[in-house]
PDB file as gemmi writes it, atoms N, CA and C in Angstrom:
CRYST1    1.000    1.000    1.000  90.00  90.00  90.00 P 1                      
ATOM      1  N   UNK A   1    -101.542  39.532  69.662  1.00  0.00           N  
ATOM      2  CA  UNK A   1    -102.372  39.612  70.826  1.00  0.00           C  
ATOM      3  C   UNK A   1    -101.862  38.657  71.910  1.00  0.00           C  
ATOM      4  N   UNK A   2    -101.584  37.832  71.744  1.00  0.00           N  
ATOM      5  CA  UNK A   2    -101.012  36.516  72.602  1.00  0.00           C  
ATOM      6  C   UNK A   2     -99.589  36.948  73.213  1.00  0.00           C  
ATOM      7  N   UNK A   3     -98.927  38.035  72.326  1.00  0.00           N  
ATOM      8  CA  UNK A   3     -97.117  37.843  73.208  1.00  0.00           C  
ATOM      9  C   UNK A   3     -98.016  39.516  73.961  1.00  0.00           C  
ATOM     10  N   UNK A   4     -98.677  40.177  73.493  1.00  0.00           N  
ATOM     11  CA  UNK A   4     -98.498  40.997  74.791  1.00  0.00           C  
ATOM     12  C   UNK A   4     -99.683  40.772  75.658  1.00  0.00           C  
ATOM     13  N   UNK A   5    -100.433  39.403  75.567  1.00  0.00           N  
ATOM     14  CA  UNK A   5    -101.052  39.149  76.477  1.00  0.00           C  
ATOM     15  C   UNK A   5     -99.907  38.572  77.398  1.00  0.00           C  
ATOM     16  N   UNK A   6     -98.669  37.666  77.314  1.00  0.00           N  
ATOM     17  CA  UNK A   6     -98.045  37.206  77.976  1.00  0.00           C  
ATOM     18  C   UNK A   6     -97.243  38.647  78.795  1.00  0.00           C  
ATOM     19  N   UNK A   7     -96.488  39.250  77.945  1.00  0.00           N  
ATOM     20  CA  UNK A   7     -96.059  40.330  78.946  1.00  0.00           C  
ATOM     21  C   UNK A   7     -97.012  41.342  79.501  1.00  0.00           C  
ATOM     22  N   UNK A   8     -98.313  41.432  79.784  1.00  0.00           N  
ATOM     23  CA  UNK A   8     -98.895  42.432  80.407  1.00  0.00           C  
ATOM     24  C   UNK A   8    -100.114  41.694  81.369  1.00  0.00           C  
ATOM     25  N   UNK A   9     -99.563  40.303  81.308  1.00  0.00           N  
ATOM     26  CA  UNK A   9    -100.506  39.621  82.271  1.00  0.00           C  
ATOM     27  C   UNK A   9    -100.214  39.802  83.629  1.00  0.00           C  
ATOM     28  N   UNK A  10    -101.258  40.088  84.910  1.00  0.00           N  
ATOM     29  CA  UNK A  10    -100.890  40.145  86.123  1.00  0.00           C  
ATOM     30  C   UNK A  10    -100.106  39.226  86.622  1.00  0.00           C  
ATOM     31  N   UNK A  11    -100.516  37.751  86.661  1.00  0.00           N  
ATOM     32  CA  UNK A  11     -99.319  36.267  87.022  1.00  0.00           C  
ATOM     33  C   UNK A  11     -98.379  36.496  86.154  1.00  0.00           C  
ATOM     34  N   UNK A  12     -98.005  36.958  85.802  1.00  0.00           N  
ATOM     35  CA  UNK A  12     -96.882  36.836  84.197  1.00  0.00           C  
ATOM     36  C   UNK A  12     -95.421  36.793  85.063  1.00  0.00           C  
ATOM     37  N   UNK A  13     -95.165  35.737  85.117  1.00  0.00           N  
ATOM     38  CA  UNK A  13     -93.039  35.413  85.364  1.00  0.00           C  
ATOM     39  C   UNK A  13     -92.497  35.574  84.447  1.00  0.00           C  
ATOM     40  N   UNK A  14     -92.716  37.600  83.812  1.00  0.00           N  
ATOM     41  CA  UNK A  14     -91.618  37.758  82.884  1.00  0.00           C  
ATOM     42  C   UNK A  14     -90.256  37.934  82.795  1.00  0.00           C  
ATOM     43  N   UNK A  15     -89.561  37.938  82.629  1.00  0.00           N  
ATOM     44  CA  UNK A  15     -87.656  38.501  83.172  1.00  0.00           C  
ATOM     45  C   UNK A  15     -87.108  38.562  82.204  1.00  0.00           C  
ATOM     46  N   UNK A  16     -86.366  39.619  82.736  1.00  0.00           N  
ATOM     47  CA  UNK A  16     -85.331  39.735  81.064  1.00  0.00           C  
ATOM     48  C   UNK A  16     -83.737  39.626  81.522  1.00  0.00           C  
ATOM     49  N   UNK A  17     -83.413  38.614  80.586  1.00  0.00           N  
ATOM     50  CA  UNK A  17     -82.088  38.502  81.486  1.00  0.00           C  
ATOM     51  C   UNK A  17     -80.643  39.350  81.356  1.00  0.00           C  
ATOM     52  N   UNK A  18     -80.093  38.543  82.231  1.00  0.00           N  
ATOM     53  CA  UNK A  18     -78.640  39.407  82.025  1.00  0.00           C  
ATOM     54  C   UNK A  18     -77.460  39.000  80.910  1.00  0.00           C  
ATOM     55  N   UNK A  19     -77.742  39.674  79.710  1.00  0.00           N  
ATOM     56  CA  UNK A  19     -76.745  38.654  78.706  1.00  0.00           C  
ATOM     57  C   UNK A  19     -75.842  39.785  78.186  1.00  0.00           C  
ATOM     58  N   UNK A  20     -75.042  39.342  77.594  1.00  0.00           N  
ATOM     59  CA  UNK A  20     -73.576  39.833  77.407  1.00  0.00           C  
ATOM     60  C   UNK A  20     -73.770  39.829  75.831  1.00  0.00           C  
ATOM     61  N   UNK A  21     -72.625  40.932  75.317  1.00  0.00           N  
ATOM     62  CA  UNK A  21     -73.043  41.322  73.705  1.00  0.00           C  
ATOM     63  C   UNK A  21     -71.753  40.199  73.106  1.00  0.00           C  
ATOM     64  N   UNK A  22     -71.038  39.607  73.744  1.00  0.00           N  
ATOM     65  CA  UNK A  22     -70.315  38.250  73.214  1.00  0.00           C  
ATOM     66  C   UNK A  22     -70.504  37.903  72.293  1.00  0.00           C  
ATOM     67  N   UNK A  23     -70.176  37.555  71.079  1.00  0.00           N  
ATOM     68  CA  UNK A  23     -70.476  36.766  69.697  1.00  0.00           C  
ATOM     69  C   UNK A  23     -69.666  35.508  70.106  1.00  0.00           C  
ATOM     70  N   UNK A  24     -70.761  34.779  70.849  1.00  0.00           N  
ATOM     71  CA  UNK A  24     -70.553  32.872  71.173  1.00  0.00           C  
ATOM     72  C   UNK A  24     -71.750  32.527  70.226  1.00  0.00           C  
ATOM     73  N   UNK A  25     -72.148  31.149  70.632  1.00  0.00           N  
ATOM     74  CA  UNK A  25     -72.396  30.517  69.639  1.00  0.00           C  
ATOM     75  C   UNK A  25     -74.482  31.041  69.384  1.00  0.00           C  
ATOM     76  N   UNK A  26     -74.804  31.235  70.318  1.00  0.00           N  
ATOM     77  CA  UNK A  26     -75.672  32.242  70.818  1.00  0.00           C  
ATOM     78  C   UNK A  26     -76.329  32.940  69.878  1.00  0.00           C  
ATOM     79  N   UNK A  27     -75.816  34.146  69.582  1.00  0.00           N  
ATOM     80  CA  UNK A  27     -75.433  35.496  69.255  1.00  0.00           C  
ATOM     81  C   UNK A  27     -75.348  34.548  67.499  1.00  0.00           C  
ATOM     82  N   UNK A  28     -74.692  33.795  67.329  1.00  0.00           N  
ATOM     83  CA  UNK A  28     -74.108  33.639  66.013  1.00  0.00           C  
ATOM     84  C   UNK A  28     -75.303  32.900  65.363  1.00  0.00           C  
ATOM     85  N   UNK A  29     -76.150  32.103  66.161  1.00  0.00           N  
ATOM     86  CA  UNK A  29     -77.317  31.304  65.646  1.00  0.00           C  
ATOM     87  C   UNK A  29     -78.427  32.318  65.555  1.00  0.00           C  
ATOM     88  N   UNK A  30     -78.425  33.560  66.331  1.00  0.00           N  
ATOM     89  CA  UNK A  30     -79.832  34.402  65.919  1.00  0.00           C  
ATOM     90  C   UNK A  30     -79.234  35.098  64.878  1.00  0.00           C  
ATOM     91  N   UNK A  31     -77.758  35.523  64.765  1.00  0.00           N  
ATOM     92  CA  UNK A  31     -77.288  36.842  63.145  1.00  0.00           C  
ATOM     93  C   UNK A  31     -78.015  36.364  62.467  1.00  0.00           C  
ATOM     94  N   UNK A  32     -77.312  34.729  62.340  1.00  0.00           N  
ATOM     95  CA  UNK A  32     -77.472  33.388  61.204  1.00  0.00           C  
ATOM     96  C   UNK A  32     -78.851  33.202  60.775  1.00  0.00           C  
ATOM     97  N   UNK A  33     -79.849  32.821  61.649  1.00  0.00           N  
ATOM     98  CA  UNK A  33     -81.200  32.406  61.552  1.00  0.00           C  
ATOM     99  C   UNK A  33     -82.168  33.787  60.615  1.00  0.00           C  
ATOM    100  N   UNK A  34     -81.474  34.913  61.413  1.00  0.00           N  
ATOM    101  CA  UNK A  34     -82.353  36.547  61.156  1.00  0.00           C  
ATOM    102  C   UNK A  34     -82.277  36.826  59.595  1.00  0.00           C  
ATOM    103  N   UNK A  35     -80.625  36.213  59.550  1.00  0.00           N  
ATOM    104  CA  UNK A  35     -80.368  36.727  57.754  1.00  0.00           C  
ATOM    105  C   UNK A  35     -80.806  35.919  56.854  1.00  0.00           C  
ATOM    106  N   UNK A  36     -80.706  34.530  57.325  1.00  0.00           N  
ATOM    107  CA  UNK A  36     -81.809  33.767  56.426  1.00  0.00           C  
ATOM    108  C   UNK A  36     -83.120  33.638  56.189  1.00  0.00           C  
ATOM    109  N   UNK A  37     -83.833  34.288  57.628  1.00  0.00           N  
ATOM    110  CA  UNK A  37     -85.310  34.441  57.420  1.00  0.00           C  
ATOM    111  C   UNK A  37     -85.530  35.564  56.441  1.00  0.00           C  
ATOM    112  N   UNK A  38     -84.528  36.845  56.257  1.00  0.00           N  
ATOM    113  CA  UNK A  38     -84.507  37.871  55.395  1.00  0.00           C  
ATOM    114  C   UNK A  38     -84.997  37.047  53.613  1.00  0.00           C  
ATOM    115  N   UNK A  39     -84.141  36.487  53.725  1.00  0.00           N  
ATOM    116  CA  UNK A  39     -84.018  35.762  52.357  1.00  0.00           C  
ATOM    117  C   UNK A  39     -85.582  34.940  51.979  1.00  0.00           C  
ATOM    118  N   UNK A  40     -85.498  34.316  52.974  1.00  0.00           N  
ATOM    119  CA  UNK A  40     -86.811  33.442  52.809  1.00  0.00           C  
ATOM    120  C   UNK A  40     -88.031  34.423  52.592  1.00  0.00           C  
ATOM    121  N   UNK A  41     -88.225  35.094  53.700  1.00  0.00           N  
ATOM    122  CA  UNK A  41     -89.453  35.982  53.162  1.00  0.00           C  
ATOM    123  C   UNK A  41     -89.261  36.350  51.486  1.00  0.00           C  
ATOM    124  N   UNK A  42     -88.238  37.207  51.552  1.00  0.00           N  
ATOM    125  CA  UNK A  42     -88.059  37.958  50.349  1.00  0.00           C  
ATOM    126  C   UNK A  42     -88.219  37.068  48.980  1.00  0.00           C  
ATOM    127  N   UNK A  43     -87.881  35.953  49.011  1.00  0.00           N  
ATOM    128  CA  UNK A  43     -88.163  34.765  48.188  1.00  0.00           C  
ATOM    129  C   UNK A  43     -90.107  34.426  48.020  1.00  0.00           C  
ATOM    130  N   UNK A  44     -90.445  34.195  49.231  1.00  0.00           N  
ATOM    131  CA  UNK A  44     -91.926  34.297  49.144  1.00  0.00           C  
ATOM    132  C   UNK A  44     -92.663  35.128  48.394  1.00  0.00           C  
ATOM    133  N   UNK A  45     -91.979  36.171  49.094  1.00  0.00           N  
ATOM    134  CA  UNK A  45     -92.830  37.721  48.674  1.00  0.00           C  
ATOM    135  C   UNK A  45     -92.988  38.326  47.491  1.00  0.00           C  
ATOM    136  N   UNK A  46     -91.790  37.890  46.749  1.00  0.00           N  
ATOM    137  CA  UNK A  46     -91.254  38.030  45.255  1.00  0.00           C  
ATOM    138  C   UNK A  46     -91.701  37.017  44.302  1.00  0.00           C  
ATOM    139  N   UNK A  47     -91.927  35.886  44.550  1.00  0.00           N  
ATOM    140  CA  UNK A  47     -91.863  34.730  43.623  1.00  0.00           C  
ATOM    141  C   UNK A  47     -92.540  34.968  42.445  1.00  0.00           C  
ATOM    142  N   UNK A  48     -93.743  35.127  42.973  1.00  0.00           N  
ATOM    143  CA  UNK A  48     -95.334  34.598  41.984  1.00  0.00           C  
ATOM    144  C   UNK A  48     -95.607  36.494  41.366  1.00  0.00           C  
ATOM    145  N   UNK A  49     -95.512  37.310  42.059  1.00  0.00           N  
ATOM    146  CA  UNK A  49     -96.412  38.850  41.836  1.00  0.00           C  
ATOM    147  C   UNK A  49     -94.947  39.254  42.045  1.00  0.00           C  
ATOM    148  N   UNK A  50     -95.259  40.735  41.378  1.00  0.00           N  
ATOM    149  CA  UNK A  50     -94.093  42.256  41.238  1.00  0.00           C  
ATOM    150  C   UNK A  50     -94.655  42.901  42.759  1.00  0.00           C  
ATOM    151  N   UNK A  51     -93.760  42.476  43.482  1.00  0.00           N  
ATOM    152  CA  UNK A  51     -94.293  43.135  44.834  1.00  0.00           C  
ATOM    153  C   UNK A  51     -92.871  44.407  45.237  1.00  0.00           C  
ATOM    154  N   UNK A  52     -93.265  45.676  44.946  1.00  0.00           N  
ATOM    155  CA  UNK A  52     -92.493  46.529  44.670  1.00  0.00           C  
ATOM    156  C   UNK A  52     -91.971  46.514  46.656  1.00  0.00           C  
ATOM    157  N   UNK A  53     -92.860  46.476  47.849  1.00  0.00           N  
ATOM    158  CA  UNK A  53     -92.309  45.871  49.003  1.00  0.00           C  
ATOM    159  C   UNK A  53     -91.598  45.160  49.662  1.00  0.00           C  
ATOM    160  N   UNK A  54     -91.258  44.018  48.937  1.00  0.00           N  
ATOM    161  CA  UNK A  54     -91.061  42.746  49.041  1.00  0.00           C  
ATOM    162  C   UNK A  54     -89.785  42.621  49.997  1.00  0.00           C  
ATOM    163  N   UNK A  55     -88.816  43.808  49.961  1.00  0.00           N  
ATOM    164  CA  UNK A  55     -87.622  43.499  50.645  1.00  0.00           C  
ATOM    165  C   UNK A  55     -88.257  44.691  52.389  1.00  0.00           C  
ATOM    166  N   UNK A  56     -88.879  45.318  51.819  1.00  0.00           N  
ATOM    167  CA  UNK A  56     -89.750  45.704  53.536  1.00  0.00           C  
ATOM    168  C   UNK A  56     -90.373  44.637  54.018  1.00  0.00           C  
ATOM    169  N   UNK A  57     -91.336  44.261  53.382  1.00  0.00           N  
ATOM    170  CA  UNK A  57     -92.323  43.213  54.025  1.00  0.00           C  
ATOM    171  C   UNK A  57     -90.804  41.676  54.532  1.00  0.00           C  
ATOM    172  N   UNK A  58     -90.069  42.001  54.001  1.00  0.00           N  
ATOM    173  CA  UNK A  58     -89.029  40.704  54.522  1.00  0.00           C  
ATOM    174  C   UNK A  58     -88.223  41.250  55.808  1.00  0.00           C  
ATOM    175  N   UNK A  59     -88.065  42.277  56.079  1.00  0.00           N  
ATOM    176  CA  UNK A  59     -87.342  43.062  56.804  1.00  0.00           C  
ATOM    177  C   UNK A  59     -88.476  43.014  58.330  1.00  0.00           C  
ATOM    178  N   UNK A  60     -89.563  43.484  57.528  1.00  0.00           N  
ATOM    179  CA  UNK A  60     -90.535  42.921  58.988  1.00  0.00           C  
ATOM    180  C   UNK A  60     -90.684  42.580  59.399  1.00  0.00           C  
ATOM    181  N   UNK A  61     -91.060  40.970  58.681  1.00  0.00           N  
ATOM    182  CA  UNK A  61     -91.753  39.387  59.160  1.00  0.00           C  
ATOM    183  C   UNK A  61     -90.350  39.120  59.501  1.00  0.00           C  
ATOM    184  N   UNK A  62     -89.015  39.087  59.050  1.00  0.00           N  
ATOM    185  CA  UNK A  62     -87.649  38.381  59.736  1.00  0.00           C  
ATOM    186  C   UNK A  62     -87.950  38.690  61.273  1.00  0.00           C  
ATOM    187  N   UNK A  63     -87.965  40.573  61.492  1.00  0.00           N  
ATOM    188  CA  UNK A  63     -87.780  40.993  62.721  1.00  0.00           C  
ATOM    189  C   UNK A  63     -88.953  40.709  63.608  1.00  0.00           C  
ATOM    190  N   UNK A  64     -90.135  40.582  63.189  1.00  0.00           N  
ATOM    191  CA  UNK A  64     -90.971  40.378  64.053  1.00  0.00           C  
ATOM    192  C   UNK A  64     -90.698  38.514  64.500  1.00  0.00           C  
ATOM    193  N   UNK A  65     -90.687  37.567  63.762  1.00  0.00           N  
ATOM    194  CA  UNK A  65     -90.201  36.582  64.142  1.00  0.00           C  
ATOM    195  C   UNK A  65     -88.766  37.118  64.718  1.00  0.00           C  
ATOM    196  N   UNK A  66     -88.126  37.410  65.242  1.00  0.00           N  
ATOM    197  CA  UNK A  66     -86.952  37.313  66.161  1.00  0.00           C  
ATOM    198  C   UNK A  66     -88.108  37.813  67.481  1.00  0.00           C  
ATOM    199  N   UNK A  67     -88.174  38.906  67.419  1.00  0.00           N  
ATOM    200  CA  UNK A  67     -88.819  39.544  68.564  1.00  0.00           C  
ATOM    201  C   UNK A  67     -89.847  38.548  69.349  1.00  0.00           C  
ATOM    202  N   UNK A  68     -90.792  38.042  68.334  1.00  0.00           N  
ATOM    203  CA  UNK A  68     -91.567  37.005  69.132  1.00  0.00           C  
ATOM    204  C   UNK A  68     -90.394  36.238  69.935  1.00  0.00           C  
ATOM    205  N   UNK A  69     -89.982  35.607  69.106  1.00  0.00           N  
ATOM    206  CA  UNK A  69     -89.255  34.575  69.769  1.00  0.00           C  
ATOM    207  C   UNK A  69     -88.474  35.002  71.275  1.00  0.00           C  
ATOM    208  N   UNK A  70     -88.256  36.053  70.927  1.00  0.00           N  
ATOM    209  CA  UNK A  70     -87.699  36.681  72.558  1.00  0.00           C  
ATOM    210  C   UNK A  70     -88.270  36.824  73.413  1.00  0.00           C  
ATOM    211  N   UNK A  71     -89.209  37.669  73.275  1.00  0.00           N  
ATOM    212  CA  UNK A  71     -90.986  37.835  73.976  1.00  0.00           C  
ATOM    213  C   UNK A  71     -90.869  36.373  74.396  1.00  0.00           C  
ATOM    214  N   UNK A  72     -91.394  35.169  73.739  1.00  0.00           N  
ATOM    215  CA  UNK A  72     -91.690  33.671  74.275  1.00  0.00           C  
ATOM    216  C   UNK A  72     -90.431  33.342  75.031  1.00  0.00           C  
ATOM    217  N   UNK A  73     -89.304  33.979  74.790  1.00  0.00           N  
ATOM    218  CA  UNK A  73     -88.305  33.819  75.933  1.00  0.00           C  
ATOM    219  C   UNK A  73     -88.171  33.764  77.251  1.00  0.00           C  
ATOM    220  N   UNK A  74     -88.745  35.244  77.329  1.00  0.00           N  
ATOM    221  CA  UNK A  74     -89.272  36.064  78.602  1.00  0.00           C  
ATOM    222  C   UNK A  74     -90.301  35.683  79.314  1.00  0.00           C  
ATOM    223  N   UNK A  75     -91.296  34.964  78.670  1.00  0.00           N  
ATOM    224  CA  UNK A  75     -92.638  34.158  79.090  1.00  0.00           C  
ATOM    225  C   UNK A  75     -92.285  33.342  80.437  1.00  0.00           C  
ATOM    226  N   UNK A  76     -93.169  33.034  81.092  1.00  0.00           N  
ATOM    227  CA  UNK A  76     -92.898  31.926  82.081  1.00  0.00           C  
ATOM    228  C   UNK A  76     -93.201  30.487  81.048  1.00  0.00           C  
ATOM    229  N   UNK A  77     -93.591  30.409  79.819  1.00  0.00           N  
ATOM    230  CA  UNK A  77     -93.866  29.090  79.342  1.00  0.00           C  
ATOM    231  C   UNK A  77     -92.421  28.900  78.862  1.00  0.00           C  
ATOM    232  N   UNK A  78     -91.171  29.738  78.971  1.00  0.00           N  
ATOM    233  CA  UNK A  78     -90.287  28.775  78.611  1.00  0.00           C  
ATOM    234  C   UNK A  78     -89.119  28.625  79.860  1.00  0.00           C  
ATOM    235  N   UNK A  79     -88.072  27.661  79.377  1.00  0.00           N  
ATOM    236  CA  UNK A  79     -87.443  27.928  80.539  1.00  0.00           C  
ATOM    237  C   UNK A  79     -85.891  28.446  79.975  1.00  0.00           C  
ATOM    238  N   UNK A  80     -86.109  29.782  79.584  1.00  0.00           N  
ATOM    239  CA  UNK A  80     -84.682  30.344  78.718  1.00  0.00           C  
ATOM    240  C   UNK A  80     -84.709  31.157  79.664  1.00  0.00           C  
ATOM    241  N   UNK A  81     -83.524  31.876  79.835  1.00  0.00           N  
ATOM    242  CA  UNK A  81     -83.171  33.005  81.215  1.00  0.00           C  
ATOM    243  C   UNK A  81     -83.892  34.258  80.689  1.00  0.00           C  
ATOM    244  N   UNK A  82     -84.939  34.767  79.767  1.00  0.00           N  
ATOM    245  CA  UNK A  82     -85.689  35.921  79.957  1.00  0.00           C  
ATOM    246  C   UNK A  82     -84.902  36.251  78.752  1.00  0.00           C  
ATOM    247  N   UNK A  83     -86.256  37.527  77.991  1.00  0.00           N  
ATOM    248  CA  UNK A  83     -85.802  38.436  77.216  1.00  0.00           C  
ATOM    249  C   UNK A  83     -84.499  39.035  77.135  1.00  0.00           C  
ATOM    250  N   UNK A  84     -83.828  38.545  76.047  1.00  0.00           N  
ATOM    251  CA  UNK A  84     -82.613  39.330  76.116  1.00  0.00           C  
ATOM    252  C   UNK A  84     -82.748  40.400  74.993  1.00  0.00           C  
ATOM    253  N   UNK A  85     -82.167  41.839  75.413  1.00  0.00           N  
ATOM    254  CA  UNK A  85     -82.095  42.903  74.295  1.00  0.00           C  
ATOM    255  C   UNK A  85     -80.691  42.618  73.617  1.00  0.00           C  
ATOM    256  N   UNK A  86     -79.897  42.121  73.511  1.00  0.00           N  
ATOM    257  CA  UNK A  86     -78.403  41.734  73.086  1.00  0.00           C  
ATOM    258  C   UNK A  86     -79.209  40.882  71.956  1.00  0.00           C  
ATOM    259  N   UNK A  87     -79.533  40.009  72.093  1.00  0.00           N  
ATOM    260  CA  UNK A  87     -80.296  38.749  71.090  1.00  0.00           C  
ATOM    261  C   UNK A  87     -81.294  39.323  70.133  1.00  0.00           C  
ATOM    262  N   UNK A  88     -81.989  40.295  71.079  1.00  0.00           N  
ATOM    263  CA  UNK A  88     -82.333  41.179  69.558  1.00  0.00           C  
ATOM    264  C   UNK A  88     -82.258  42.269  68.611  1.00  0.00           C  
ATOM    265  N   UNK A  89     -80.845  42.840  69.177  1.00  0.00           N  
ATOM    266  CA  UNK A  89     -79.960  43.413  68.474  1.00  0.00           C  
ATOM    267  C   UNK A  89     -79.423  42.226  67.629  1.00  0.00           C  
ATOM    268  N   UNK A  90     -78.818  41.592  68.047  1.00  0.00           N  
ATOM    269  CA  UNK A  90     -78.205  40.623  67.151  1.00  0.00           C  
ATOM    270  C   UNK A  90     -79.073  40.090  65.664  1.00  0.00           C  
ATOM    271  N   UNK A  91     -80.402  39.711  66.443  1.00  0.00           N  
ATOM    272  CA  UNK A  91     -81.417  39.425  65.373  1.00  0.00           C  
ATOM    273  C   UNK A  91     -81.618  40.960  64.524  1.00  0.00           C  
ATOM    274  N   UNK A  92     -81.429  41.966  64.774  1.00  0.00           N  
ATOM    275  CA  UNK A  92     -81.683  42.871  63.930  1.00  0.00           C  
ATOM    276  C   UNK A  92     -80.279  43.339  62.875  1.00  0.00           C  
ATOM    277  N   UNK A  93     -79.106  43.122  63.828  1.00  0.00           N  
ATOM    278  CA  UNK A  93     -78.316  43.101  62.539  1.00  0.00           C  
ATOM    279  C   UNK A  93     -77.978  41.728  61.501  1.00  0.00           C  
ATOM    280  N   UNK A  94     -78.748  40.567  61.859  1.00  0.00           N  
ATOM    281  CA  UNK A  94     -78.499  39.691  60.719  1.00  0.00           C  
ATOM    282  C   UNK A  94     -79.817  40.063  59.771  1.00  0.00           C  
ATOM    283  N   UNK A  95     -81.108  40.521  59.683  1.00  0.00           N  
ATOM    284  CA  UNK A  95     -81.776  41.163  58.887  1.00  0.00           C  
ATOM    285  C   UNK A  95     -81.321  42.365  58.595  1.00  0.00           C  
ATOM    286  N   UNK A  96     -80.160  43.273  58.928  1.00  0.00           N  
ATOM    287  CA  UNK A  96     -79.773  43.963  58.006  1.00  0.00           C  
ATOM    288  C   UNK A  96     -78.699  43.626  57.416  1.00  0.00           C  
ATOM    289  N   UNK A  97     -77.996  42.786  57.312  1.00  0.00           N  
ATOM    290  CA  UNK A  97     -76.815  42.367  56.643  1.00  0.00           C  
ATOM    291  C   UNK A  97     -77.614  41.421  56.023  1.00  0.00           C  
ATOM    292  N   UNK A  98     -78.757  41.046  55.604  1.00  0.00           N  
ATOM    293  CA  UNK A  98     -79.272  40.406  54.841  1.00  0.00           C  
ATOM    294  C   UNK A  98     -79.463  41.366  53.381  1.00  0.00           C  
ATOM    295  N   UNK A  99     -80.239  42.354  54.222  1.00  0.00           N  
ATOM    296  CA  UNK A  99     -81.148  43.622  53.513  1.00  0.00           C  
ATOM    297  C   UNK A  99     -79.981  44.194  52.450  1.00  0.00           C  
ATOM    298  N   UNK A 100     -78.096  44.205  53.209  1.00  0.00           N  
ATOM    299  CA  UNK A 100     -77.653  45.205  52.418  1.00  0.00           C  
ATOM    300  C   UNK A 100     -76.996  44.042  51.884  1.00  0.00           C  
ATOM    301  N   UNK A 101     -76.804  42.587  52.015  1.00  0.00           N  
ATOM    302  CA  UNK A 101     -76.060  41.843  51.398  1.00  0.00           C  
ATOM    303  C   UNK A 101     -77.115  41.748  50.006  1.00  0.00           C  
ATOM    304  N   UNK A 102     -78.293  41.944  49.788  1.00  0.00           N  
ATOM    305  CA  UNK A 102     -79.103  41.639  48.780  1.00  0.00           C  
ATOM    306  C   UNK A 102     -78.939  42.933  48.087  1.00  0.00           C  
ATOM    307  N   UNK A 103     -79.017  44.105  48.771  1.00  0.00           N  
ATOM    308  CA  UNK A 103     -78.486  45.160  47.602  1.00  0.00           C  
ATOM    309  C   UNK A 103     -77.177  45.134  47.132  1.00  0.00           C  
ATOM    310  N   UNK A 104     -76.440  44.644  47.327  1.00  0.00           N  
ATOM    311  CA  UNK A 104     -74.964  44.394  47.057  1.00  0.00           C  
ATOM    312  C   UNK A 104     -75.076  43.253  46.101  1.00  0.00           C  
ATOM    313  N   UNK A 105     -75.702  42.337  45.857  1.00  0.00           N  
ATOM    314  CA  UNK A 105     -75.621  41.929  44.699  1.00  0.00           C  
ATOM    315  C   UNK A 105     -76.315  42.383  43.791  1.00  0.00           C  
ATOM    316  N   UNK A 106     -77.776  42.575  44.193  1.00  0.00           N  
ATOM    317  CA  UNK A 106     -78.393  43.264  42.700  1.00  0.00           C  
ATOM    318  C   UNK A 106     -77.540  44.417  41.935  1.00  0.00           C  
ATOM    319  N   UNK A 107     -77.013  45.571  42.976  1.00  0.00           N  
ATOM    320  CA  UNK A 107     -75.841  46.213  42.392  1.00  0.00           C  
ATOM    321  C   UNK A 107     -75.268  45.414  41.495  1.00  0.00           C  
ATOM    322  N   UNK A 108     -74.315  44.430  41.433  1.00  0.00           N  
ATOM    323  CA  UNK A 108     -73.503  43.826  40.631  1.00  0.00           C  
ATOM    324  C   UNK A 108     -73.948  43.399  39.832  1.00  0.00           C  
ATOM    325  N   UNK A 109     -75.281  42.731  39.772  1.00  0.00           N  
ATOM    326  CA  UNK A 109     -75.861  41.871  38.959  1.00  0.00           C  
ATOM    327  C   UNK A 109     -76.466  42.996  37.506  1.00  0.00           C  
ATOM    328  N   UNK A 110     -76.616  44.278  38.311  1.00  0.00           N  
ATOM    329  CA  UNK A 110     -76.937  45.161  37.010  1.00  0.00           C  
ATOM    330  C   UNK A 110     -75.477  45.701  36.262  1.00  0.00           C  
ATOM    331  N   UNK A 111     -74.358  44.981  37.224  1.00  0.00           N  
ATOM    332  CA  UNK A 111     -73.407  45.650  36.164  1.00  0.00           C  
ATOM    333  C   UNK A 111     -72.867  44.652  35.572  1.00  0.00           C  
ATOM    334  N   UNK A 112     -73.344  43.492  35.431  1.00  0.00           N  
ATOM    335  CA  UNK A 112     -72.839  42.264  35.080  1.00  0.00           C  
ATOM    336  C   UNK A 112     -74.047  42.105  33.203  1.00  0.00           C  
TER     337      UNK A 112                                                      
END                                                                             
């Protein structure tokens, strides 16, 4: 309720900026951050209960934390150059190179 109160507010200084699909250091801290939040959820989600979801529900909460974080980008409460869609592409392929790096081992691990 709060990030699309920020983008659909009348005063709202939203902007989305002009960013480049570059893999600088940028780009390499949201892959980085996205594929580890993959993990972390999935660790949560799994621990304690048989949560037959567990790698969706991680796939979600990773991406929705990126997205917020962009959204609060775009906000006038910060002072980052605006929503970038590059940054959350980026954040969406380090939750999937999370997603298929985790099927890629369980693969192995059942042939091990």
């Amino acid at each position: 309720m709060f990030l699309s109160g920020i983008v659909y507010s009348q005063d709202s200084q939203y902007t989305i900026s002009d960013d480049t699909m570059e893999f600088q250091l940028d780009k390499k801290a949201h892959l980085g951050v996205s594929f580890g939040l993959y993990y972390m959820f999935y660790t949560f989600h799994s621990y304690d209960t048989i949560n037959v979801h567990a790698q969706l529900d991680a796939m979600l909460l990773s991406s929705i934390i990126g997205l917020s974080y962009e959204v609060y980008q775009g906000s006038s409460f910060s002072d980052a150059d605006g929503f970038s869609k590059e940054d959350m592409l980026y954040n969406l392929i380090g939750v999937a190179m999370g997603r298929v790096s985790h099927e890629f081992f369980l693969y192995f691990k059942e042939l091990i």
